[in-house]
N, C-alpha and C positions, 0 to 999 in steps of 0.2 A: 765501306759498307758493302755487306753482300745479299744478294735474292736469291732467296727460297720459295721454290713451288711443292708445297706438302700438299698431296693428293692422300686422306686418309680411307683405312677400310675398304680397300680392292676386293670384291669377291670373284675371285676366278675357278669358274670350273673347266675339268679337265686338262688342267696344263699340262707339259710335257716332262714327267720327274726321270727321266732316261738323260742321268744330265751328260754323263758320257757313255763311254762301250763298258766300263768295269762300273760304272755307279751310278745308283739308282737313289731319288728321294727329293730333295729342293732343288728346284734346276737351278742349270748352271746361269754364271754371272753375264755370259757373254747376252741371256737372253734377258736378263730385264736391262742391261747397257743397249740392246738392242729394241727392246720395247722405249728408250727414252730415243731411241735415235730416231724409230717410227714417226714417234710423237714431235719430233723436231722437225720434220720433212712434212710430215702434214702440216703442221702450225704454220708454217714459212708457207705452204702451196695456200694458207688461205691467208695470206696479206700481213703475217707478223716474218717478216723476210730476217728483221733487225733483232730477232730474240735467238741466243743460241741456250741450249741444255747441256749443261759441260759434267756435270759427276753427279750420282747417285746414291743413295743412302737407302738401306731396306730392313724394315724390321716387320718380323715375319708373327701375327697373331695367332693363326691356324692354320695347319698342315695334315693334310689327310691321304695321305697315300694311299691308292685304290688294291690293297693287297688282302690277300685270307690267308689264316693259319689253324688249320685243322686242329681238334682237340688230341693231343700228342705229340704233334707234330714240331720239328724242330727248325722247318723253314717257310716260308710264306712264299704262296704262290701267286704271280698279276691276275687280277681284276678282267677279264678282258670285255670287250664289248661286242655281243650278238650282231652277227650279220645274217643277213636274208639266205636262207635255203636256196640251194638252187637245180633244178632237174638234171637228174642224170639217168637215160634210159627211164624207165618207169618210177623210178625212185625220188625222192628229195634228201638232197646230203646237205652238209652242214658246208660251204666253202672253206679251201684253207686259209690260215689270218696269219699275221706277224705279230707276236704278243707287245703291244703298247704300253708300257710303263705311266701312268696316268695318276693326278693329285689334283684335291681340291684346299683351293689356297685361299685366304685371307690376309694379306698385306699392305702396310700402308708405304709410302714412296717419298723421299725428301729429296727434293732436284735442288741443285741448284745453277741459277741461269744468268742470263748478261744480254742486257742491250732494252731493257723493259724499262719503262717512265712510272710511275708513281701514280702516274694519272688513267694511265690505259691499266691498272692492273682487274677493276670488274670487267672490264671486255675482255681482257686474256684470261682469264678463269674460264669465262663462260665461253671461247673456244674453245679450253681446255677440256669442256664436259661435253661439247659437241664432238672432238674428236675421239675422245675415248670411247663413248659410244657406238664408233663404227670402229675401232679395234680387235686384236687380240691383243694378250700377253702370256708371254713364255707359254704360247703355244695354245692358251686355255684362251675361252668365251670371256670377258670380263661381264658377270651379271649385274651387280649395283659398285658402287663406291660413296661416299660424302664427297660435303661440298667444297672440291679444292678452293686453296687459301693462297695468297702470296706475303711474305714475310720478309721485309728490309732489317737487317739484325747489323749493328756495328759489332768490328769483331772485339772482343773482351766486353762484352754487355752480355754478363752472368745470367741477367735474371731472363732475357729474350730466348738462351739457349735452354736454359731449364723448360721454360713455357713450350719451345718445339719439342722436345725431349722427350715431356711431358706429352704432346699428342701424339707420339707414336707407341706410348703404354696403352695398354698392357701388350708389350710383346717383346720377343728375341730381334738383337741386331746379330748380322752377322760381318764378319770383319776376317780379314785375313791374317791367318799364323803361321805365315812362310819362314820366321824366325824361329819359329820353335823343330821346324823340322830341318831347315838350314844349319841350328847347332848339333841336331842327333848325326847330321851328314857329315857333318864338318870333327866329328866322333869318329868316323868310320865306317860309319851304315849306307848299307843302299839305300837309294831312297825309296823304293817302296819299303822296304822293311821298315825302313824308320815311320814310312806312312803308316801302314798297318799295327805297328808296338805300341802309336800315340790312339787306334781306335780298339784295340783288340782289349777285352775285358775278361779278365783272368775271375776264376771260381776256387774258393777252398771254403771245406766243410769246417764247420764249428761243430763237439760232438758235445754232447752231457757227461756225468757221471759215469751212466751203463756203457758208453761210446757209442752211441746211437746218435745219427747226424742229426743236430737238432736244427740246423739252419745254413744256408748256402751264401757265402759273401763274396761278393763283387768288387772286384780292383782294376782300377787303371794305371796308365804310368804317369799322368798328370788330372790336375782338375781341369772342371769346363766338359761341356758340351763342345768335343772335337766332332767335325765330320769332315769327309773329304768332297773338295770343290773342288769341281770344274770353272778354271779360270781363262780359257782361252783356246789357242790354237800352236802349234809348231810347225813350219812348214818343213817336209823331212826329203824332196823334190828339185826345190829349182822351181822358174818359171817354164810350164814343156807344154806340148801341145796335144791333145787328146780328139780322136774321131768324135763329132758329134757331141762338144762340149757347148753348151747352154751361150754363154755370148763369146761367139769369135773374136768379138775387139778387145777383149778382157783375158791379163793374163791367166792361165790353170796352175793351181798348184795341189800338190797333194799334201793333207797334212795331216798331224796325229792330235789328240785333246791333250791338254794341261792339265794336270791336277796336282794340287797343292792341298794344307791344312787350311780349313775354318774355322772358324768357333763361334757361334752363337752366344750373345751376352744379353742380357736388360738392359733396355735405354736410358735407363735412368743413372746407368753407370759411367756414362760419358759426359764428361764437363764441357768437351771440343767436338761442335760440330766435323768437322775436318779429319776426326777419328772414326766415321761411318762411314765416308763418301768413296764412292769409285770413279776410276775412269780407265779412258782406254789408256794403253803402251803397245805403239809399234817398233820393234825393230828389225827394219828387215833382211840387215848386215847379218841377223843371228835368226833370222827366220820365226821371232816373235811376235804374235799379233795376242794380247794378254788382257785382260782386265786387273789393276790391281787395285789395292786400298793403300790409300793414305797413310795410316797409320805405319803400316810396313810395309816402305817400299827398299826392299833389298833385290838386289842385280842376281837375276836366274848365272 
């Protein structure tokens, strides 16, 4: 038997959609693995010491990226957020800012945990909603959410997974598609090319009779909702030591983002809990500190 903490309808404003340096939109994995890591350190600092939070599940109901695209215009510019004037000689200037990549998110969260009783599960909710309340996530305010639930499911008991399934509709899971770009590689392609082939959408004109374009179509090189995710970290350094690094007793390392494929599906399309869930993978023979999914776990 396994435990589920399905916390539904997260509303987050402001999060952080700069999921790495080349990609902007759903942040990246590492931050809602790290929003359940939060929540596991706080949970234990108030006397559930015996509960751990081991993988993650997220299906995403709205996504609002804080972006504008001018009428003609063929790129969209960040959203940015007003800051206070500030004097300069006689004058008030605008100060200068670093453009923030920013979304407003709607999510709901399927944990799943170890070391909870049957018995304490109304007291662990109801910490659950006390600590959430003095969080962030992926960087954003959490404004409301409903009322988290806990779920003991035996694993092949159909109808309990349809029923969680079911409360993360209406929305997108997303899941990782390291296999689909591991065959384009394993082809011949770099792997950004192969990244960008599986997101790049190709245009040919349909004309009429007179040969006047009567319509513009859209192609990919596969179906789905691909995007590219930030999964993690690579360390590209060694453990070295840096002037004026934040904690001396802790190694520094310098490292670059991961990014692999996504794909966003409906929940209703999964029969196996076990094909949503995350967790971390360190290894640090090969300088990987990763987020992966279950479903496709193939060796970088």
């Amino acid at each position: 038997m396994k435990t589920y903490l399905l916390i539904p309808k997260i509303e987050i404003h402001n999060a952080n959609a700069m999921s790495s340096s080349i990609t902007l939109g759903f942040p990246a994995m590492t931050a809602w693995l790290g929003a359940m890591h939060a929540l596991q350190r706080r949970l234990q600092q108030d006397g559930w010491s015996q509960v751990t939070l081991r993988k993650l599940g997220i299906s995403c109901h709205e996504c609002d990226v804080q972006t504008y695209c001018g009428p003609g215009d063929y790129k969209k510019s960040i959203i940015g957020t007003a800051n206070p004037l500030r004097r300069k000689n006689k004058d008030f200037v605008r100060p200068p800012f670093i453009e923030e990549a920013r979304c407003h998110l709607k999510v709901s969260l399927l944990i799943e945990l170890a070391g909870l009783g049957g018995e304490d599960t109304d007291a662990f909710t109801m910490a659950v909603q006390k600590q959430l309340y003095q969080m962030k996530m992926a960087g954003g305010d959490i404004c409301s959410f409903r009322q988290p639930s806990v779920q003991f499911i035996d694993e092949g008991e159909e109808s309990a997974v349809r029923m969680i399934m079911r409360r993360l509709m209406p929305g997108f899971v997303v899941i990782e598609r390291r296999d689909v770009l591991q065959s384009a590689m394993d082809n011949g392609q770099d792997a950004l090319a192969a990244l960008l082939s599986f997101l790049t959408v190709r245009y040919t004109a349909e004309t009429d009779e007179k040969g006047d374009i009567s319509a513009w179509i859209g192609k990919k090189n596969t179906l789905g909702w691909m995007v590219p995710l930030a999964v993690g970290f690579k360390d590209i350094s060694g453990a070295v030591t840096v002037k004026n690094q934040r904690d001396p007793a802790c190694e520094h390392h310098f490292a670059e983002a991961m990014l692999t494929l996504g794909e966003f599906k409906m929940a209703h399309r999964f029969s196996d809990i076990d094909d949503i869930m995350w967790e971390y993978q360190v290894d640090p023979t090969c300088g990987l500190y990763i987020c992966r999914n279950q479903a496709h776990s193939i060796t970088y």
